[in-house]
PDB file as gemmi writes it, atoms N, CA and C in Angstrom:
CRYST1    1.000    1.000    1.000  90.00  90.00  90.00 P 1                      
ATOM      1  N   UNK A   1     -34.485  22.000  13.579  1.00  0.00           N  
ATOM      2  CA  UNK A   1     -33.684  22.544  14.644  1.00  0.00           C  
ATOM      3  C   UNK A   1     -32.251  22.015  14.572  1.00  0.00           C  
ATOM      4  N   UNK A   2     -32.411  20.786  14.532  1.00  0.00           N  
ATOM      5  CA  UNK A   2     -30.601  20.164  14.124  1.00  0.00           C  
ATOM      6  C   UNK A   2     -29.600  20.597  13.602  1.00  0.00           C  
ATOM      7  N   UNK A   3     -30.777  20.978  12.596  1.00  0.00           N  
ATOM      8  CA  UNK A   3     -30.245  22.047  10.827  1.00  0.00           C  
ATOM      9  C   UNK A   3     -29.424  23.023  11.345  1.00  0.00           C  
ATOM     10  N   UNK A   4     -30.012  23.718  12.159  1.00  0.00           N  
ATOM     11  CA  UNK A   4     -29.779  25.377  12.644  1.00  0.00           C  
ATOM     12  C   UNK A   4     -28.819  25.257  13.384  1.00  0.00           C  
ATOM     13  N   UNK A   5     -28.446  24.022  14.098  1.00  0.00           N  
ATOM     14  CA  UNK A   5     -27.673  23.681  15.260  1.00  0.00           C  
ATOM     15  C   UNK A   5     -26.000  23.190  14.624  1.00  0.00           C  
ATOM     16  N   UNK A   6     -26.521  22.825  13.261  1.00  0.00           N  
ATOM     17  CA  UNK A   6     -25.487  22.392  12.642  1.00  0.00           C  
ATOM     18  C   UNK A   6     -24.910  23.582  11.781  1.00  0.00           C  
ATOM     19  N   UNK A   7     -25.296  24.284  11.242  1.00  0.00           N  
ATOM     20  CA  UNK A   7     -25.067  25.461  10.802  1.00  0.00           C  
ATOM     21  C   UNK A   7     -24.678  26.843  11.394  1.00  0.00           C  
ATOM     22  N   UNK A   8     -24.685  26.773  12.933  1.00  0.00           N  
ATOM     23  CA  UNK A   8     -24.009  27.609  13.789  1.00  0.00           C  
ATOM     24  C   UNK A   8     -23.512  26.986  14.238  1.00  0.00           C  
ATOM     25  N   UNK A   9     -22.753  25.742  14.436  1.00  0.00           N  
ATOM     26  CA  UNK A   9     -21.382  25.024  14.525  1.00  0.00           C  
ATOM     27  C   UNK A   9     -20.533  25.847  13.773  1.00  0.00           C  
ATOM     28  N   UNK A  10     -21.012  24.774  12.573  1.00  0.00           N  
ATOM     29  CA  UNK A  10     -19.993  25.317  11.507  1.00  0.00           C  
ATOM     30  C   UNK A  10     -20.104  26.684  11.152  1.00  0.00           C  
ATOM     31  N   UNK A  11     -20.506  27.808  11.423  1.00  0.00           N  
ATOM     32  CA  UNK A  11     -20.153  29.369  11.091  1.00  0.00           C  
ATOM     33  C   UNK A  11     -19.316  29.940  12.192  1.00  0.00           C  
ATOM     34  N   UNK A  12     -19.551  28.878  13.784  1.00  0.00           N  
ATOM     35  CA  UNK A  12     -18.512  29.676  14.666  1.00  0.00           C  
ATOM     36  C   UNK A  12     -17.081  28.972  14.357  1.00  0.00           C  
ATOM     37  N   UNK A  13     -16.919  27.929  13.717  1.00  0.00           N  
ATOM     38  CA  UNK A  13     -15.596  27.171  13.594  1.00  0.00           C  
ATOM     39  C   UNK A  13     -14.982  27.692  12.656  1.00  0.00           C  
ATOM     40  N   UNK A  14     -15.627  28.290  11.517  1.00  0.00           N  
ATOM     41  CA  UNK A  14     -14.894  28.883  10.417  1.00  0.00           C  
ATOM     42  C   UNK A  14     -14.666  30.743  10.642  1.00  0.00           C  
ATOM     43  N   UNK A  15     -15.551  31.133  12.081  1.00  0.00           N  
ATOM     44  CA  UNK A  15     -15.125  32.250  12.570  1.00  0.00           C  
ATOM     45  C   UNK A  15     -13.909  31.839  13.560  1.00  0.00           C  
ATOM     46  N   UNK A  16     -13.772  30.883  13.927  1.00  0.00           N  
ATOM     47  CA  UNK A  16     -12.099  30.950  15.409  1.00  0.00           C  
ATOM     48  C   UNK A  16     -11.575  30.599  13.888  1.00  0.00           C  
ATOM     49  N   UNK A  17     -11.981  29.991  13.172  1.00  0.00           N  
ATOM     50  CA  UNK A  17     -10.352  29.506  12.391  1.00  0.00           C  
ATOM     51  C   UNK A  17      -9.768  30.840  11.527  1.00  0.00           C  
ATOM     52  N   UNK A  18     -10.846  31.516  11.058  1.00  0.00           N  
ATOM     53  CA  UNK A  18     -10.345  32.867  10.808  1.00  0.00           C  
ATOM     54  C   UNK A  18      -9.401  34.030  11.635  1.00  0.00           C  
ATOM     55  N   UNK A  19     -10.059  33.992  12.977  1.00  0.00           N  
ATOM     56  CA  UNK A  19      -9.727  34.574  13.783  1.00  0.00           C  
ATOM     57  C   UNK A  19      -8.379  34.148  14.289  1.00  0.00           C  
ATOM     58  N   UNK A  20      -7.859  32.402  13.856  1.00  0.00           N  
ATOM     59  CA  UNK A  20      -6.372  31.871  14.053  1.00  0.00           C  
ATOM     60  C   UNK A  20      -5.665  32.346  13.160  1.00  0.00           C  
ATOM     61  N   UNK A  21      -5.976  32.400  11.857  1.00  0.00           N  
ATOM     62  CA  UNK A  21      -5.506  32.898  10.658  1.00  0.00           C  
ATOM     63  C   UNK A  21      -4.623  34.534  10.718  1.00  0.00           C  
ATOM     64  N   UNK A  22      -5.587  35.177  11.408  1.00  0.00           N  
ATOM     65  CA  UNK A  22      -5.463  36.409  11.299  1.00  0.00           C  
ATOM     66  C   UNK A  22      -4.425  36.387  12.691  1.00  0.00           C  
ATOM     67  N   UNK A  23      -4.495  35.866  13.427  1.00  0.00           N  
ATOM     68  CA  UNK A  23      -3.457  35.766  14.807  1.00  0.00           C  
ATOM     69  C   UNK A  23      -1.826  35.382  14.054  1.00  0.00           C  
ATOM     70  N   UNK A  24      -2.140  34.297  13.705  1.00  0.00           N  
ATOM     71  CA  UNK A  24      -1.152  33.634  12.763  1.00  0.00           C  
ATOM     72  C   UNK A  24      -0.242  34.455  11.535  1.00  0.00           C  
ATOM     73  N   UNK A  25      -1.326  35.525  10.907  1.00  0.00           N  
ATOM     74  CA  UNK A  25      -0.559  36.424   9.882  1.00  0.00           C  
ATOM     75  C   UNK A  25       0.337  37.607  10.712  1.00  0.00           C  
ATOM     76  N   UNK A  26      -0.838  38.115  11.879  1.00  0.00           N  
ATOM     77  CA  UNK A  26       0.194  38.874  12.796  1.00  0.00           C  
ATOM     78  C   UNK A  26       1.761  38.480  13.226  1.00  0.00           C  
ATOM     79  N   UNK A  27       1.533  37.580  13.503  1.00  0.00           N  
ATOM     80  CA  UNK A  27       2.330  37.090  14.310  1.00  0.00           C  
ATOM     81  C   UNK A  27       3.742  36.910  13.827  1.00  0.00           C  
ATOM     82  N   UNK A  28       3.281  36.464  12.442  1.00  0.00           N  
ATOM     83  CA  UNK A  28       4.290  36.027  11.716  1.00  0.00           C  
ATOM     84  C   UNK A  28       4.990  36.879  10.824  1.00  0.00           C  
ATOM     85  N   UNK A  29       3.956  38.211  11.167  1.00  0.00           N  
ATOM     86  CA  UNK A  29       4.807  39.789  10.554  1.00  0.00           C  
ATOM     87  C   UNK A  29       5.365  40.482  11.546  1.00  0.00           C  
ATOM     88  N   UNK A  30       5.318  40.162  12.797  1.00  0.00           N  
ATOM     89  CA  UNK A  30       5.529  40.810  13.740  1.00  0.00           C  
ATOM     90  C   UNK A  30       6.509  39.941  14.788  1.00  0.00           C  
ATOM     91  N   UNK A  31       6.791  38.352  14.779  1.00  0.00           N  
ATOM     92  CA  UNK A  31       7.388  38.147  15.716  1.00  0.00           C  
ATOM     93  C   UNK A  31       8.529  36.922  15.301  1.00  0.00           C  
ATOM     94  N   UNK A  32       8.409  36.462  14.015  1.00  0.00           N  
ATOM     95  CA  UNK A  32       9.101  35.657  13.530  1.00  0.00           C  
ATOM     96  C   UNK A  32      10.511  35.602  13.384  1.00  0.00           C  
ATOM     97  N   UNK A  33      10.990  36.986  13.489  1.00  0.00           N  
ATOM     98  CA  UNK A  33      12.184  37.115  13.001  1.00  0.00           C  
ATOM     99  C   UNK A  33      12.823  36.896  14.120  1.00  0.00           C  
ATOM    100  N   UNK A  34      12.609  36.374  15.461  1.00  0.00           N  
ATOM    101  CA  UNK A  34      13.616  35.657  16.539  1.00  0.00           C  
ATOM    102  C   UNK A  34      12.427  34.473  17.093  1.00  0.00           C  
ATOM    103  N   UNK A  35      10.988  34.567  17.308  1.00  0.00           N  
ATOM    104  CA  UNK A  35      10.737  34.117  17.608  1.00  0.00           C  
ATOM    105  C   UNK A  35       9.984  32.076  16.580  1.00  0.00           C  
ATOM    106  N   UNK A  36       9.963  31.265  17.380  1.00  0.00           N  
ATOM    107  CA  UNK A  36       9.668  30.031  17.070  1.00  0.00           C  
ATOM    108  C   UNK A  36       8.009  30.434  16.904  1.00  0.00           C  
ATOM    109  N   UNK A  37       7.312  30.325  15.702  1.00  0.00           N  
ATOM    110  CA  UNK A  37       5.466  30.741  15.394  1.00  0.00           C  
ATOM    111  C   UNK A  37       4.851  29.794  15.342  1.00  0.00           C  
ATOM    112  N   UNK A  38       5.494  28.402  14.816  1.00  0.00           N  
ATOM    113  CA  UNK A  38       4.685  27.580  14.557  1.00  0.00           C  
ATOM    114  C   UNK A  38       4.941  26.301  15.132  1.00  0.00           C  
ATOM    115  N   UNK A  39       4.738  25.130  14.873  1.00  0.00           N  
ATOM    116  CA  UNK A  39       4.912  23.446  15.765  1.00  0.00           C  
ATOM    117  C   UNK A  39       5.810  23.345  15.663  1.00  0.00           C  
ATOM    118  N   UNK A  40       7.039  23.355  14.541  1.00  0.00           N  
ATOM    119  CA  UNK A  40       7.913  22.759  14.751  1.00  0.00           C  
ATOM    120  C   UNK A  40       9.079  23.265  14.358  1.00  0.00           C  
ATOM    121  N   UNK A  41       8.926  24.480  14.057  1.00  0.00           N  
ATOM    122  CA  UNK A  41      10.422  25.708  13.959  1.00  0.00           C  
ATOM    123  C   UNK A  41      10.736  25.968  14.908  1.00  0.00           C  
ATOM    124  N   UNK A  42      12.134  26.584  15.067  1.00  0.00           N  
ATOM    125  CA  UNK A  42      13.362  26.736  16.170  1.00  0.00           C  
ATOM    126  C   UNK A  42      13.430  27.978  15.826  1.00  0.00           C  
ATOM    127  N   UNK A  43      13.517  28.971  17.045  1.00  0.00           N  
ATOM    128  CA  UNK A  43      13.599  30.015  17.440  1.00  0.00           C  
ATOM    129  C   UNK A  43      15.086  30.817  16.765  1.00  0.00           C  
ATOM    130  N   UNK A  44      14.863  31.861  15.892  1.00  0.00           N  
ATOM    131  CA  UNK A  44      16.328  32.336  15.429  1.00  0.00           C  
ATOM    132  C   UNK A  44      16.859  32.846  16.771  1.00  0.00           C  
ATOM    133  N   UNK A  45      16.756  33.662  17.237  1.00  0.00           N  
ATOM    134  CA  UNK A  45      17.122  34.258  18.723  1.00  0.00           C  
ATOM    135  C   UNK A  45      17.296  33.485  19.900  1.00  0.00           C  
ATOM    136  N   UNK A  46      18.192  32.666  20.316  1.00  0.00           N  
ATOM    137  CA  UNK A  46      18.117  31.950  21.302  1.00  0.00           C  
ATOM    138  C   UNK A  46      17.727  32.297  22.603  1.00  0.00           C  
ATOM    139  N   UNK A  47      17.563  33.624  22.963  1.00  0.00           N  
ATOM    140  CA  UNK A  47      16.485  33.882  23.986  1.00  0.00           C  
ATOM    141  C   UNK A  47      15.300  33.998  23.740  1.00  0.00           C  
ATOM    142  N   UNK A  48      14.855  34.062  22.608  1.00  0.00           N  
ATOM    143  CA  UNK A  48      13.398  34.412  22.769  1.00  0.00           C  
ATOM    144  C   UNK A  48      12.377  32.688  22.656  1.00  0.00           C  
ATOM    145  N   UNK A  49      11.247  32.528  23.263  1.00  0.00           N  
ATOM    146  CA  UNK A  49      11.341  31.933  23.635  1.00  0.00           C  
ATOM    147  C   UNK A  49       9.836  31.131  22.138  1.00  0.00           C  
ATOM    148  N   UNK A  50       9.976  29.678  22.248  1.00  0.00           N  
ATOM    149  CA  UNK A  50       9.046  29.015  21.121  1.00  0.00           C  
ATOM    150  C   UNK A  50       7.820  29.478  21.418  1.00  0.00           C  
ATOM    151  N   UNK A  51       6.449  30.205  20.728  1.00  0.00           N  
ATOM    152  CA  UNK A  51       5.215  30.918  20.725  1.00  0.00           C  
ATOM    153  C   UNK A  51       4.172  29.058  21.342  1.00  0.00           C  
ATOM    154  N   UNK A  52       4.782  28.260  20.633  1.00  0.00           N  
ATOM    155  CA  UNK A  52       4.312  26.769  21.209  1.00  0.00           C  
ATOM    156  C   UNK A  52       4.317  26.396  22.572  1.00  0.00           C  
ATOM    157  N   UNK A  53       5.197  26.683  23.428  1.00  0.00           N  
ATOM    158  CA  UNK A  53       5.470  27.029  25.033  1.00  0.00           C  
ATOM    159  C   UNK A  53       5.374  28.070  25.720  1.00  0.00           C  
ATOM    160  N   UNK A  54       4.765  28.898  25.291  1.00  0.00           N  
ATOM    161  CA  UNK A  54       4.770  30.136  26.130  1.00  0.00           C  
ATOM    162  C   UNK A  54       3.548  29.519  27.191  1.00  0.00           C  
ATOM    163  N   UNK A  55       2.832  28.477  27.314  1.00  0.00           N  
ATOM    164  CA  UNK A  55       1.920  28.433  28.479  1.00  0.00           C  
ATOM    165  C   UNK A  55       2.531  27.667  29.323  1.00  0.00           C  
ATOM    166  N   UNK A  56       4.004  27.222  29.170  1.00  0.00           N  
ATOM    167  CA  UNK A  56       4.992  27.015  30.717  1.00  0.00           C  
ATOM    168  C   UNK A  56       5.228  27.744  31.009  1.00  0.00           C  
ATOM    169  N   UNK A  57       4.821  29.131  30.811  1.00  0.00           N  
ATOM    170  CA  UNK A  57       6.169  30.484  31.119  1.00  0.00           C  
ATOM    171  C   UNK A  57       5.112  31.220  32.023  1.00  0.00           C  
ATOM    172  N   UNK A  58       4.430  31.069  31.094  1.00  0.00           N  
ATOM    173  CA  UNK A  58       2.646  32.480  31.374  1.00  0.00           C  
ATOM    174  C   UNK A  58       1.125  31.510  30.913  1.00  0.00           C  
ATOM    175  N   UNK A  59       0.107  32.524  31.680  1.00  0.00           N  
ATOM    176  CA  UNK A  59      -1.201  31.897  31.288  1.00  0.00           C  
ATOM    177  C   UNK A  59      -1.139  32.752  29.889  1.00  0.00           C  
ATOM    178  N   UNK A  60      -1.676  31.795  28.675  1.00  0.00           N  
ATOM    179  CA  UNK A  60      -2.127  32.587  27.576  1.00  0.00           C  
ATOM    180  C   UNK A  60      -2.923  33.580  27.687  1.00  0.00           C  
ATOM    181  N   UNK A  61      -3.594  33.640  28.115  1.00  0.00           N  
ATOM    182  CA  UNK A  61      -4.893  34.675  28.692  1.00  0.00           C  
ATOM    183  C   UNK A  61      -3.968  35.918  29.120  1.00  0.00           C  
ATOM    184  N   UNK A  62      -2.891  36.175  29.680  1.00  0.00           N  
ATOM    185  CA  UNK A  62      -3.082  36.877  30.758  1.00  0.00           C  
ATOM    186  C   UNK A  62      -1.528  37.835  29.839  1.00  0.00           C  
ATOM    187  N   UNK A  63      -1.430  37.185  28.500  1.00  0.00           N  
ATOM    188  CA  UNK A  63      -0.756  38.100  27.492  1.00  0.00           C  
ATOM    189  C   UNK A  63      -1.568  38.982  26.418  1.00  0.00           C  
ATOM    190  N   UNK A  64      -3.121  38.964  27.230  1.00  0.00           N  
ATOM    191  CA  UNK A  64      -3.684  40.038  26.731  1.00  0.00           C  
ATOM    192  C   UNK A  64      -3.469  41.690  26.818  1.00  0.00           C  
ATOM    193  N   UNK A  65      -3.279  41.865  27.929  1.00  0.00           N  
ATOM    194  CA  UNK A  65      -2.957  42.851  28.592  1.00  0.00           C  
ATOM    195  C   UNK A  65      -1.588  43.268  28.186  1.00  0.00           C  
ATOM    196  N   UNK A  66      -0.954  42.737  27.977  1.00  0.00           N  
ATOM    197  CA  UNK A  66       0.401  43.128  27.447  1.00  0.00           C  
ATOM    198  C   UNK A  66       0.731  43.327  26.298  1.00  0.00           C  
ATOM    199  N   UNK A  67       0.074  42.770  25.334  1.00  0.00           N  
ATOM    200  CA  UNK A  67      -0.217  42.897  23.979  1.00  0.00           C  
ATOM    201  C   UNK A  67      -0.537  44.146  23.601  1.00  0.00           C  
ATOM    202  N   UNK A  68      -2.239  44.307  24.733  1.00  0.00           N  
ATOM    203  CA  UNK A  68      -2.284  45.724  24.436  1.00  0.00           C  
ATOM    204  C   UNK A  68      -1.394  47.072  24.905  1.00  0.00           C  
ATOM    205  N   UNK A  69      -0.814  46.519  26.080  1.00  0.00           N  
ATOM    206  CA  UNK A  69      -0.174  48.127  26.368  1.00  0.00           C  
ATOM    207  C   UNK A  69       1.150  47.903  25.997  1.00  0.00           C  
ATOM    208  N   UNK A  70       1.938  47.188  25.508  1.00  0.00           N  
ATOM    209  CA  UNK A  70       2.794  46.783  24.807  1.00  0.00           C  
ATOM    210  C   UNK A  70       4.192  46.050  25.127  1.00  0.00           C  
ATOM    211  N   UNK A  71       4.077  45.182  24.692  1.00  0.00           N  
ATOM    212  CA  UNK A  71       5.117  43.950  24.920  1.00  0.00           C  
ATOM    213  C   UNK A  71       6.861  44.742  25.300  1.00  0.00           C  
ATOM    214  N   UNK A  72       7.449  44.868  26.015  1.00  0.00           N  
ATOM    215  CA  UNK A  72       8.666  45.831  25.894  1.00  0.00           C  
ATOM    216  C   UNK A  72       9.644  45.008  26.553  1.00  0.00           C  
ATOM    217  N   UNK A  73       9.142  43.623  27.121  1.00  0.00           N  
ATOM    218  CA  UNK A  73       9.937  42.724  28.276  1.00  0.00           C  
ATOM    219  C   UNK A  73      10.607  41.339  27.244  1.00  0.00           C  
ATOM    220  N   UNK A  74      11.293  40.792  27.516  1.00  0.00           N  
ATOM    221  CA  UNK A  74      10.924  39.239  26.785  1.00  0.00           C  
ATOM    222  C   UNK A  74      12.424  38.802  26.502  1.00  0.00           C  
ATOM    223  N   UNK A  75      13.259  38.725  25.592  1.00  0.00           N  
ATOM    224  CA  UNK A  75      14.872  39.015  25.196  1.00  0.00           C  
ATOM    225  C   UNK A  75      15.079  40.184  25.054  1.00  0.00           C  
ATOM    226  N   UNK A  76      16.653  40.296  25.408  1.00  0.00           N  
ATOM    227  CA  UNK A  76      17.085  41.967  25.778  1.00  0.00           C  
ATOM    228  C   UNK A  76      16.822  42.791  24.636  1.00  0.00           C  
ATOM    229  N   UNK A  77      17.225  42.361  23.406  1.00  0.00           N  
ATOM    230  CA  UNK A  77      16.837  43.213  22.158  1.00  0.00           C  
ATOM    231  C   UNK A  77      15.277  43.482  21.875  1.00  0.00           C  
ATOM    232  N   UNK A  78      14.528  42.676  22.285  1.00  0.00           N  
ATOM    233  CA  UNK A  78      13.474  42.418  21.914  1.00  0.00           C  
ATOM    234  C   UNK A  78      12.523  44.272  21.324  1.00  0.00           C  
ATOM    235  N   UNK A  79      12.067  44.307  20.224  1.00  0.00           N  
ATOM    236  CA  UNK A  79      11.345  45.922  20.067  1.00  0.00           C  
ATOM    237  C   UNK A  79      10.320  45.757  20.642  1.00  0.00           C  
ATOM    238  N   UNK A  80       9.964  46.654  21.196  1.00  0.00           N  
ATOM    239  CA  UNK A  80       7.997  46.965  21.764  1.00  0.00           C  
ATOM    240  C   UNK A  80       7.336  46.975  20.481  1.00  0.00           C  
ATOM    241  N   UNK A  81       6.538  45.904  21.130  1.00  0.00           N  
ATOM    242  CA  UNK A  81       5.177  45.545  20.345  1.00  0.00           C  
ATOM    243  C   UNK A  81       3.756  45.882  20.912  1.00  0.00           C  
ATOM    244  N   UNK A  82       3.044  46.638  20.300  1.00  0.00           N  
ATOM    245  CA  UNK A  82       1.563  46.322  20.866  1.00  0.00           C  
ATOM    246  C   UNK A  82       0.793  46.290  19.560  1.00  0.00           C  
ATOM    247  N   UNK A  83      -0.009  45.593  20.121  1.00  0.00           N  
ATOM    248  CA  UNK A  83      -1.070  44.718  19.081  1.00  0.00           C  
ATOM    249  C   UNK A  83      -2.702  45.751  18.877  1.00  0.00           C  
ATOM    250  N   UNK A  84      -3.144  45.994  17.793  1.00  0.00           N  
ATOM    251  CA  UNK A  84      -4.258  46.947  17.584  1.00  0.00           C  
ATOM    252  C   UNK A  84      -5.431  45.509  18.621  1.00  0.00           C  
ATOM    253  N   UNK A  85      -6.291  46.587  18.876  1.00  0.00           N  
ATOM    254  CA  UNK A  85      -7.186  45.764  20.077  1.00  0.00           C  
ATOM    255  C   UNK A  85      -7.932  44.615  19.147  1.00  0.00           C  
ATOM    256  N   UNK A  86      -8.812  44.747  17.905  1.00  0.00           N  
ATOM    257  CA  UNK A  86      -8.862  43.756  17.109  1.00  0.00           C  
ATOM    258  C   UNK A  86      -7.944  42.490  16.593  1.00  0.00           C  
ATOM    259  N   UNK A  87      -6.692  42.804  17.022  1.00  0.00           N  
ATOM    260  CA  UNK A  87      -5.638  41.389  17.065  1.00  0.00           C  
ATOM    261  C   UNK A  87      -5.558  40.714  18.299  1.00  0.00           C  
ATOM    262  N   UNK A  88      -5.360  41.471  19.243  1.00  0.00           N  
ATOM    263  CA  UNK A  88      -5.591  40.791  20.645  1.00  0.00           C  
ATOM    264  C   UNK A  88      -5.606  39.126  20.499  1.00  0.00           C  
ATOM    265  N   UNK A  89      -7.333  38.974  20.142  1.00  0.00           N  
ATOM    266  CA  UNK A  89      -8.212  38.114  20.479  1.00  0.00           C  
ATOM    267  C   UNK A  89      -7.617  37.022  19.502  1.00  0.00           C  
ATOM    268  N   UNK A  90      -7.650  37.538  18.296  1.00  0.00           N  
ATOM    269  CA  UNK A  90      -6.764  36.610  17.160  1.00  0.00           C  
ATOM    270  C   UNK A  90      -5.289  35.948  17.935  1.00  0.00           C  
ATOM    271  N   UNK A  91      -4.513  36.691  18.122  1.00  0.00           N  
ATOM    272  CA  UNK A  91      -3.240  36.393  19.082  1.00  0.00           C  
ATOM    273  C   UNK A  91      -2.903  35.375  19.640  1.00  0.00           C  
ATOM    274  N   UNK A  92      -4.019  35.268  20.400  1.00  0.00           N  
ATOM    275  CA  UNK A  92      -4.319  34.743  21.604  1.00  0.00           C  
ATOM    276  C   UNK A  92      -4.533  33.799  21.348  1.00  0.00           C  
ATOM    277  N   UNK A  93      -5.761  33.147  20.314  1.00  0.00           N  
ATOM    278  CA  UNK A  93      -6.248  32.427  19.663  1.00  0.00           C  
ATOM    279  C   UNK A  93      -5.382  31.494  19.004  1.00  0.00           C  
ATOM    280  N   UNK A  94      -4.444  32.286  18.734  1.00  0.00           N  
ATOM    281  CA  UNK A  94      -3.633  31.304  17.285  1.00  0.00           C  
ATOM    282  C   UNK A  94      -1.964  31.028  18.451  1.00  0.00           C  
ATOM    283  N   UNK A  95      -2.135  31.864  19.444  1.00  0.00           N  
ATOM    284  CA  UNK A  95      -0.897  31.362  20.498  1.00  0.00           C  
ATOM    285  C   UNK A  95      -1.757  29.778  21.026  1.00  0.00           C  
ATOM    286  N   UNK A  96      -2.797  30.227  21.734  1.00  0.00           N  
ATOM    287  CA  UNK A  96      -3.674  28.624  22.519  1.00  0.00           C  
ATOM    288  C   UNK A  96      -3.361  27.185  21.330  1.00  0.00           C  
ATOM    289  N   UNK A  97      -3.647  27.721  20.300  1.00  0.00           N  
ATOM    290  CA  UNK A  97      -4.070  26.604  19.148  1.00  0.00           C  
ATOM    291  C   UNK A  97      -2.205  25.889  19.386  1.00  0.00           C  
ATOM    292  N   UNK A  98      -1.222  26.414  19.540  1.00  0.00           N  
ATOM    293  CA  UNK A  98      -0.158  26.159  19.243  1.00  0.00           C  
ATOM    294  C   UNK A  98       0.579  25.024  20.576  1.00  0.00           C  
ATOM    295  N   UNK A  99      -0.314  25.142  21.782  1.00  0.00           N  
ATOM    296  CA  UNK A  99       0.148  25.060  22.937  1.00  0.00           C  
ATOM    297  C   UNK A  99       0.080  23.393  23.067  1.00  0.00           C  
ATOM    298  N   UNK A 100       1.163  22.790  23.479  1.00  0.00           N  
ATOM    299  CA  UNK A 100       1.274  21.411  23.269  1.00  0.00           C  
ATOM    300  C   UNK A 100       1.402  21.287  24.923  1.00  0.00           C  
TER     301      UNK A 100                                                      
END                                                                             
């Protein structure tokens, strides 16, 4: 039983870390070019704001919804983004992982 216990550990950890991965590739095709993606890069766009702090701003959670019907708010230039519903969760995932 341990066995089994230890082996669906490790298959859900290497499913979120995938699922960060894939948040992480989005993200970084889609929001890098003003925004801060990772720990310790600086934002090209000085309004837009570091992906590492966005849970002083907003609940992570609650940029689901916006993701999907599409991001259109944020810095004035900013383009509308919406995220296919299979990224969502990734997104989200790889925004939380970032949150200091």
């Amino acid at each position: 039983m341990a066995a089994f216990a230890v082996l669906f550990v490790g298959s859900a950890s290497a499913d979120d870390d995938r699922q960060r991965a894939y948040g992480e590739m989005s993200i970084k095709q889609n929001c890098s070019r003003c925004h801060a993606v990772a720990l310790t890069d600086e934002s090209a766009h000085p309004e837009a704001p570091a992906f590492r702090n966005l849970s002083q701003r907003y609940p992570i959670e609650a940029l689901a919804e916006a993701l999907a019907e599409g991001i259109s708010v944020g810095h004035p230039d900013m383009p509308e983004f919406r995220a296919e519903p299979e990224e969502i969760g990734a997104i989200i995932a790889y925004i939380e992982s970032l949150q200091r």
